[in-house]
PyMOL commands that place a pseudoatom at each C-alpha (Angstrom):
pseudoatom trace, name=CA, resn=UNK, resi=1, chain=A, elem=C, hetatm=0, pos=[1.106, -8.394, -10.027]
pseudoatom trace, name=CA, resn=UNK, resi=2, chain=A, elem=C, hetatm=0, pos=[-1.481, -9.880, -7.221]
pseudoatom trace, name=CA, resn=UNK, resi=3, chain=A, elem=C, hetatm=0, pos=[-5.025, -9.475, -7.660]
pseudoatom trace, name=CA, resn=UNK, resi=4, chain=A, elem=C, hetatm=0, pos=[-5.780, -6.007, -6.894]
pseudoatom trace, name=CA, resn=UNK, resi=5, chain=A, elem=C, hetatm=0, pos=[-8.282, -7.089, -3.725]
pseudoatom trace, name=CA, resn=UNK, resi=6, chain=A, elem=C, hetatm=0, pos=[-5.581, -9.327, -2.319]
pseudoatom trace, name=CA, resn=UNK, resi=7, chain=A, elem=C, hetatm=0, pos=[-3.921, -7.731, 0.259]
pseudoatom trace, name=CA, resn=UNK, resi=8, chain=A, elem=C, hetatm=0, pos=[0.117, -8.424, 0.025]
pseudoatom trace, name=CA, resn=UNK, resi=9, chain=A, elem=C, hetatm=0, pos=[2.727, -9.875, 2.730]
pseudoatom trace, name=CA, resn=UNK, resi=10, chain=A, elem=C, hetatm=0, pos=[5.759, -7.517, 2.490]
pseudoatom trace, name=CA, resn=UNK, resi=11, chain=A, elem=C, hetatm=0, pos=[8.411, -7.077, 5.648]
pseudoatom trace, name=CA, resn=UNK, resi=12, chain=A, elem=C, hetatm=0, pos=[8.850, -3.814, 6.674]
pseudoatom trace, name=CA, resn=UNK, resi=13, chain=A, elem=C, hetatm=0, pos=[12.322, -2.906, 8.170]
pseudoatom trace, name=CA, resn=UNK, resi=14, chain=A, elem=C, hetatm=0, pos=[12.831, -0.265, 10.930]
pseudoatom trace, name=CA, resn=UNK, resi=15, chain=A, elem=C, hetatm=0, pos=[13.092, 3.246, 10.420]
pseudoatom trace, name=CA, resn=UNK, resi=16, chain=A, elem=C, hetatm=0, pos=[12.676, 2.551, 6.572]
pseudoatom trace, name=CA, resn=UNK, resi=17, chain=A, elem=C, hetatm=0, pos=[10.715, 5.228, 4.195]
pseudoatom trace, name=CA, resn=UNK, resi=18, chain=A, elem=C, hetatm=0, pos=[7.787, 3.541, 2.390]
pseudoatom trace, name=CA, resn=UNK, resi=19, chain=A, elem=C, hetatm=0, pos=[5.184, 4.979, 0.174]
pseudoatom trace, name=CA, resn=UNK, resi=20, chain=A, elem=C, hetatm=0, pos=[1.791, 3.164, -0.082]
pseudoatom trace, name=CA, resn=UNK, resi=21, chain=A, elem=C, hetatm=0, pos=[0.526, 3.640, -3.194]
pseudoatom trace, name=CA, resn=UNK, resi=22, chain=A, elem=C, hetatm=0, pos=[-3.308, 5.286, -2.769]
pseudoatom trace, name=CA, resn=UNK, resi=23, chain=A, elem=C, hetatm=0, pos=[-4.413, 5.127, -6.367]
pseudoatom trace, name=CA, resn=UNK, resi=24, chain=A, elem=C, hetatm=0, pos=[-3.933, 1.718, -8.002]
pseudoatom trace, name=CA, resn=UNK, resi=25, chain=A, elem=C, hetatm=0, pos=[-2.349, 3.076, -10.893]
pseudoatom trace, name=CA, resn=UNK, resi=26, chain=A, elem=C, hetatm=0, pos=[1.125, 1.671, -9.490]
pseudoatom trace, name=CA, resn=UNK, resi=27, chain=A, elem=C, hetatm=0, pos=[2.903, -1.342, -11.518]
pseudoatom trace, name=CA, resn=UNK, resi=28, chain=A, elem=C, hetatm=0, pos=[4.824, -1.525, -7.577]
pseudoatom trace, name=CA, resn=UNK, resi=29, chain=A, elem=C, hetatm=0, pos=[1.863, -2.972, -5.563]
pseudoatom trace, name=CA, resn=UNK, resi=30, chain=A, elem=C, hetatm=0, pos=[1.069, -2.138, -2.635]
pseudoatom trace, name=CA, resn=UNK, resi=31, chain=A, elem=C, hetatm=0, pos=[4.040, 0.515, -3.100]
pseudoatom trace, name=CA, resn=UNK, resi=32, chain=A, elem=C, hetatm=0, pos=[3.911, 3.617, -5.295]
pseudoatom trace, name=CA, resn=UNK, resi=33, chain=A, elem=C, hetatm=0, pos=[5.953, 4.147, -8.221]
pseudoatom trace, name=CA, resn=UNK, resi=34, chain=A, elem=C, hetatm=0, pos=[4.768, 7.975, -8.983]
pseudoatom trace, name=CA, resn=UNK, resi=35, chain=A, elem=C, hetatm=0, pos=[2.182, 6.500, -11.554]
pseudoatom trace, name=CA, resn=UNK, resi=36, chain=A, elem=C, hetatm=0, pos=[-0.267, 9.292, -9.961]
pseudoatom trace, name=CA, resn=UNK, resi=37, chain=A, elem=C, hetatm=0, pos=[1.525, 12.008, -11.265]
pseudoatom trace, name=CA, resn=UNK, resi=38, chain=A, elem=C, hetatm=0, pos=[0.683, 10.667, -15.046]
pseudoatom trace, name=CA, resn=UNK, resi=39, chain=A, elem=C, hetatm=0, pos=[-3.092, 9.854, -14.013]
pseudoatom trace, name=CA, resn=UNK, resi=40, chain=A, elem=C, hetatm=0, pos=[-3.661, 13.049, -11.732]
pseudoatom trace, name=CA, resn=UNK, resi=41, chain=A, elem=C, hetatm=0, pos=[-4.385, 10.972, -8.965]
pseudoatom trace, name=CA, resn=UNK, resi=42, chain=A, elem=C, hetatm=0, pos=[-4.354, 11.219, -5.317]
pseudoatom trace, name=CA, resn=UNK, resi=43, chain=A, elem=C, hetatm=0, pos=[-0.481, 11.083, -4.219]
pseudoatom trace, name=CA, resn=UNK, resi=44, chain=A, elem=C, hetatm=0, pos=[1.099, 7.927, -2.075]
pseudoatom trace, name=CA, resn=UNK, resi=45, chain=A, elem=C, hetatm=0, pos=[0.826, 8.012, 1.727]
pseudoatom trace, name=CA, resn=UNK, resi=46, chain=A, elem=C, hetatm=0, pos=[4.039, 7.564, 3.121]
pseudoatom trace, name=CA, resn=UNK, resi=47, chain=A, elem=C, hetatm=0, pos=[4.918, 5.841, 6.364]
pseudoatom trace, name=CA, resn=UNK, resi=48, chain=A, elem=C, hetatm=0, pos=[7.673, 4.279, 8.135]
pseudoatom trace, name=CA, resn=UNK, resi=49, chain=A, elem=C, hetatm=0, pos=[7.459, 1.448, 11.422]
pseudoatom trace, name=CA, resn=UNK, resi=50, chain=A, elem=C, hetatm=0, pos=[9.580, 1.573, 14.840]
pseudoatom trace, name=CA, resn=UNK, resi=51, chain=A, elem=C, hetatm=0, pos=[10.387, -2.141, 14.429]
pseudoatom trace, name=CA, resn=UNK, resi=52, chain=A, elem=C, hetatm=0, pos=[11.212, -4.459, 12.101]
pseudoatom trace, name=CA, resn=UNK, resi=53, chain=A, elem=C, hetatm=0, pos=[7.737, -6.339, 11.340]
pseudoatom trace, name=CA, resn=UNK, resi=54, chain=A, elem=C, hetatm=0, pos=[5.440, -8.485, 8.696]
pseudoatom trace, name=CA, resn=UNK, resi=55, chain=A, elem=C, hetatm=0, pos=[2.376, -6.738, 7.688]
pseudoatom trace, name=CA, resn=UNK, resi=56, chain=A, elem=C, hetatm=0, pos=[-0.359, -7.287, 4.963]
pseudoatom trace, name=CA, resn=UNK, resi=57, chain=A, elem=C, hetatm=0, pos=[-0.342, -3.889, 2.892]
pseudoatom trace, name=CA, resn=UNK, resi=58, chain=A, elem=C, hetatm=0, pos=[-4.008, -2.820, 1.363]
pseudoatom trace, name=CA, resn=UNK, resi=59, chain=A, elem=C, hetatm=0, pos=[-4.379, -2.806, -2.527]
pseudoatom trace, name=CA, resn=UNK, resi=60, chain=A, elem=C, hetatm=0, pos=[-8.341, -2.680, -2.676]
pseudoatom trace, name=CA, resn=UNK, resi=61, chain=A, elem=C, hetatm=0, pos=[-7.672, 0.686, -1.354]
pseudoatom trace, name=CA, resn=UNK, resi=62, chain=A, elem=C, hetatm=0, pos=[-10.793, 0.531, 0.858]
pseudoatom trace, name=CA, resn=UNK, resi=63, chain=A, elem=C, hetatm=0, pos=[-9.095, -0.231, 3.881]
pseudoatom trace, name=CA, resn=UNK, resi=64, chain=A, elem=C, hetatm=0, pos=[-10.445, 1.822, 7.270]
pseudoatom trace, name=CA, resn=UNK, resi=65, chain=A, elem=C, hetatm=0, pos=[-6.409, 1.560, 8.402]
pseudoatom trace, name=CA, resn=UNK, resi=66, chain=A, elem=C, hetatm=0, pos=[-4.245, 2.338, 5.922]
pseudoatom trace, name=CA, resn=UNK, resi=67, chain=A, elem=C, hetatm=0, pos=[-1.779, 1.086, 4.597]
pseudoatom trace, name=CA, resn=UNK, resi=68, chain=A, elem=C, hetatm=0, pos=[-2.944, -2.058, 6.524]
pseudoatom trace, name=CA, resn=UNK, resi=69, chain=A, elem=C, hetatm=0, pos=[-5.395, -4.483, 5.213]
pseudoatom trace, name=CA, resn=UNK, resi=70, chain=A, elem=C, hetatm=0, pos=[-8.430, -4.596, 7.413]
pseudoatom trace, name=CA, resn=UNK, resi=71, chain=A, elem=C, hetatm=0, pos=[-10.671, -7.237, 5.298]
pseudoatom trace, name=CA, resn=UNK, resi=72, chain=A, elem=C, hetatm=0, pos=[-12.646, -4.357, 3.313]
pseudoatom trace, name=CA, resn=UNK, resi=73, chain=A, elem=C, hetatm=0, pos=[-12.045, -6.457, 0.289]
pseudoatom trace, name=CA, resn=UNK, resi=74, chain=A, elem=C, hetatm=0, pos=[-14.279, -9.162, 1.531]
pseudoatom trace, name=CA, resn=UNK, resi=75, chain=A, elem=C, hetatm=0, pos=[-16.898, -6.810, 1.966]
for i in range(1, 75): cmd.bond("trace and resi %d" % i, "trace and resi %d" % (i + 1))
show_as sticks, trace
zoom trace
């Protein structure tokens, strides 16, 4: 697992289902794995993108565009 500021490099494929985990409680960074359920935390934002594309997923969870890192970490 990354350290949980560092924003991670994952490819995301067209028209694919993802769920961005919201809570940090997720051993699947910076995807959920339904860890909030057990923790009563806030649920995974799901998303998909039109094409095919590399993107830098949030995991300080203090992003302004989510799931997308925006540099909040830094801050």
């Amino acid at each position: 697992m990354s350290d949980k500021k560092t924003p991670i490099k994952v490819t995301l494929e067209s028209g694919k289902k993802y769920a961005w985990c919201t809570c940090s409680h997720s051993e699947n960074q910076p995807f959920c794995d339904g860890s909030h359920r057990k923790h009563k935390a806030t649920p995974s934002l799901t998303f998909e993108v039109e094409e095919t594309k590399e993107a830098s997923l949030c995991t300080c969870k203090l992003t302004n565009n989510p799931p997308y890192c925006d540099g909040s970490h830094r801050k």
